[in-house]
N, C-alpha and C positions, 0 to 999 in steps of 0.2 A: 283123644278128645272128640268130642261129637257135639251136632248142631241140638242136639235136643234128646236128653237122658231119657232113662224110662219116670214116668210119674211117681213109681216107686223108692227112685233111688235115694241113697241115705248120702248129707252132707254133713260134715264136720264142723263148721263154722257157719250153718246157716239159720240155725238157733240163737247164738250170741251175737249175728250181725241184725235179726229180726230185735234181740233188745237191744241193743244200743240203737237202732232208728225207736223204737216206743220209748226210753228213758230220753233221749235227748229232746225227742217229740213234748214231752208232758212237761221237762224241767225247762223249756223254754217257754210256755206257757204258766208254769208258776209262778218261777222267782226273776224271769226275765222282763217280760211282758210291763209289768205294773210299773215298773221302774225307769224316771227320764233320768239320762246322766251328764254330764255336761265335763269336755275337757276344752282347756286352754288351747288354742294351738301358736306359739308363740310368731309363727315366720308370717304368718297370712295377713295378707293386709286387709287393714281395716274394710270394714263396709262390703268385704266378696263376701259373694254367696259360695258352698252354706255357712262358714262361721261368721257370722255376724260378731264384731266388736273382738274377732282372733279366738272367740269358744263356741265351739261346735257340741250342739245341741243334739240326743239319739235316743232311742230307746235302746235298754240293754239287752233284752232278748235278740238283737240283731248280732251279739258277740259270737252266739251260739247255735240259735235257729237257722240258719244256712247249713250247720252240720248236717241236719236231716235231709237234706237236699243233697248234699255229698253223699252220705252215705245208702239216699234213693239210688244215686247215680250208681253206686257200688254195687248195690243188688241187682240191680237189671242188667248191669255190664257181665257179673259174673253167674247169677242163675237165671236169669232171663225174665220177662214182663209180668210170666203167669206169677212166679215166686213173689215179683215182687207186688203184684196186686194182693196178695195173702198179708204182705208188711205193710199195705197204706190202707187196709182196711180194720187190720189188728191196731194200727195208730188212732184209725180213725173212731173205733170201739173206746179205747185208751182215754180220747178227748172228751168221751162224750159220757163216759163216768166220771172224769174226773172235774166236768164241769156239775153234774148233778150232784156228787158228792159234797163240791163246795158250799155246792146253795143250802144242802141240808145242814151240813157242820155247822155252817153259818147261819145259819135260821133257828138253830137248837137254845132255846133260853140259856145263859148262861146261870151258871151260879152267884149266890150273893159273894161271895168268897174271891169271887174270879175277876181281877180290875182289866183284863185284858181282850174284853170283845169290841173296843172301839180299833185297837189295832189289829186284830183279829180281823175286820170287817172292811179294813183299808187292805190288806195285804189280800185276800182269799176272795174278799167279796167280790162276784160277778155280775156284769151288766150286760142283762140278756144279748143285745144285741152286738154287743161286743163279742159273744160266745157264739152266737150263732153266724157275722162273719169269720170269724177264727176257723173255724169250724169248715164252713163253707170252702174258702178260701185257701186250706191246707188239703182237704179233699181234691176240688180239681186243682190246683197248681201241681200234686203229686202226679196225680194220674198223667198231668201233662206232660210232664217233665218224663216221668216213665219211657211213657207211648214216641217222644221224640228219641230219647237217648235207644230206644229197642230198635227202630227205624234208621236213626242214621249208623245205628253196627250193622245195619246190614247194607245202606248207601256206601257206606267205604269200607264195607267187609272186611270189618274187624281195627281197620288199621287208625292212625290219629284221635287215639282216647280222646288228647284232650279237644278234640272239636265240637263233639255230644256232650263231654260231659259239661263243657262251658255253654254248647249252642245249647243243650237241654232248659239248663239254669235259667236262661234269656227268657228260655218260652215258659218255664214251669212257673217262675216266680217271679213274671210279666201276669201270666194269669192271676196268681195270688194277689199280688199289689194292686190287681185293676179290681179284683173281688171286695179283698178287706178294706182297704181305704175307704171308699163309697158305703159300704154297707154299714161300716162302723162309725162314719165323723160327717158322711155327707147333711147337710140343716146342722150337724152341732157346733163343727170349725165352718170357716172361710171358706169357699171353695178354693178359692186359689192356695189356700195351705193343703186342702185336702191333696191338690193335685203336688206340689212342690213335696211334703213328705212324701207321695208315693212315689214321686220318680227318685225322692235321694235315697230312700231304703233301698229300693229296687237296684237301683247303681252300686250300692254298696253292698248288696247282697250278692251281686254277680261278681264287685272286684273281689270277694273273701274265695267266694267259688276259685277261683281264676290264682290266687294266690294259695290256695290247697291242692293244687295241680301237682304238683312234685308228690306230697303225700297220697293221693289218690290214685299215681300210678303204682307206688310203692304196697300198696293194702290192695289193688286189684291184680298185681301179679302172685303176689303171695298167695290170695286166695283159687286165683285161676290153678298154680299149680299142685296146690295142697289137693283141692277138690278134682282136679280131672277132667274142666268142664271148658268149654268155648261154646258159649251157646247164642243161636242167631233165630232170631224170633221172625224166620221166614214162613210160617205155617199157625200162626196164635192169633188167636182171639182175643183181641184189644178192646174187648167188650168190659167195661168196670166191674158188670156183674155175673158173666160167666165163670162160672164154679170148678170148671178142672184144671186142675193146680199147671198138669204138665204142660196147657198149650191154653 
């Protein structure tokens, strides 16, 4: 194993872990995002925060949007910062078709034939600003999260996965929640909801982190030892927009 391969070198699984960070990335902003859910919780007493009245109120892209977060942590832990700034950039290309796409699909007359563009336009329809914190907001939270989890493998060189890839989580998608929150509902909610939804998603995004620990060690040794690689990002260029992959 080696601290930092040649820029050339070929990995086996680092194609299909680049798509599953873009699919989880986009289908967490399609089918999750637009949708609040609400479950019962039967034991909680009345009047605690957050379930009000024993049902706890969420959005459901928070089931699965944290996965991208995991699986950030997985590429930097296993190919290092450069690789993975190649995967939050290609996410972040991902977002930003898939938001212009929407608006056009959605802006396309429909046909006289076709009774389906009022739900069409609740489900797909975007509001700018809601796309451009989204946007915003997955950008740096990744990059931060990166730059931390590359930084502390080489503070405890190498050793306590789970401290980076929880301590990451704290700081990546601390930045996220203090981005989108404000950009997207500051004048339209309450402030004080604005602030109460970011701090419970945020909390909840770290306990999901935090409870994928056991799977994240299990997919970062498989992958450390299939590819050959132990890589410590003592020499790289943390710059978002430096361009060579290797460092």
């Amino acid at each position: 194993m080696s601290d930092q391969p040649p820029a050339h070198a070929q990995f086996r699984y680092f194609d299909l872990v680049m798509a599953a960070f873009v699919v989880v990335l986009v289908l967490s902003n399609v089918i999750g995002a637009a949708k609040i859910s609400a479950i019962e919780v039967p034991f909680w007493p009345d009047g605690w925060w957050p379930a009000e009245g024993g049902v706890f109120i969420f959005g459901a892209g928070i089931l699965f949007f944290p996965l991208s977060y995991v699986i950030g942590d997985v590429l930097t832990e296993v190919y290092g910062y450069a690789r993975a700034r190649r995967v939050i950039w290609a996410g972040f290309a991902a977002l930003v078709f898939m938001a212009v796409m929407s608006f056009v699909v959605v802006s396309l007359p429909p046909a006289g034939s076709w009774t389906g563009q009022e739900a069409y336009e609740s489900v797909f329809g975007q509001v700018p600003r809601i796309v451009l914190a989204s946007i915003t907001a997955f950008w740096a939270g990744e990059f931060v999260n990166s730059y931390v989890m590359a930084k502390m493998k080489v503070w405890t060189k190498g050793r306590m996965l789970w401290s980076r890839t929880i301590g990451s989580t704290v700081v990546g998608q601390g930045v996220d929640s203090l981005l989108f929150y404000p950009i997207a509902f500051l004048g339209v909610w309450e402030t004080s909801d604005v602030l109460l939804v970011m701090a419970t998603n945020w909390a909840l995004k770290v306990g999901w982190e935090a409870m994928l620990t056991p799977v994240t060690y299990r997919v970062v040794g498989f992958l450390k030892k299939r590819e050959g690689v132990e890589i410590f990002d003592t020499d790289t260029d943390f710059s978002p927009f430096a361009a060579r992959e290797g460092r």
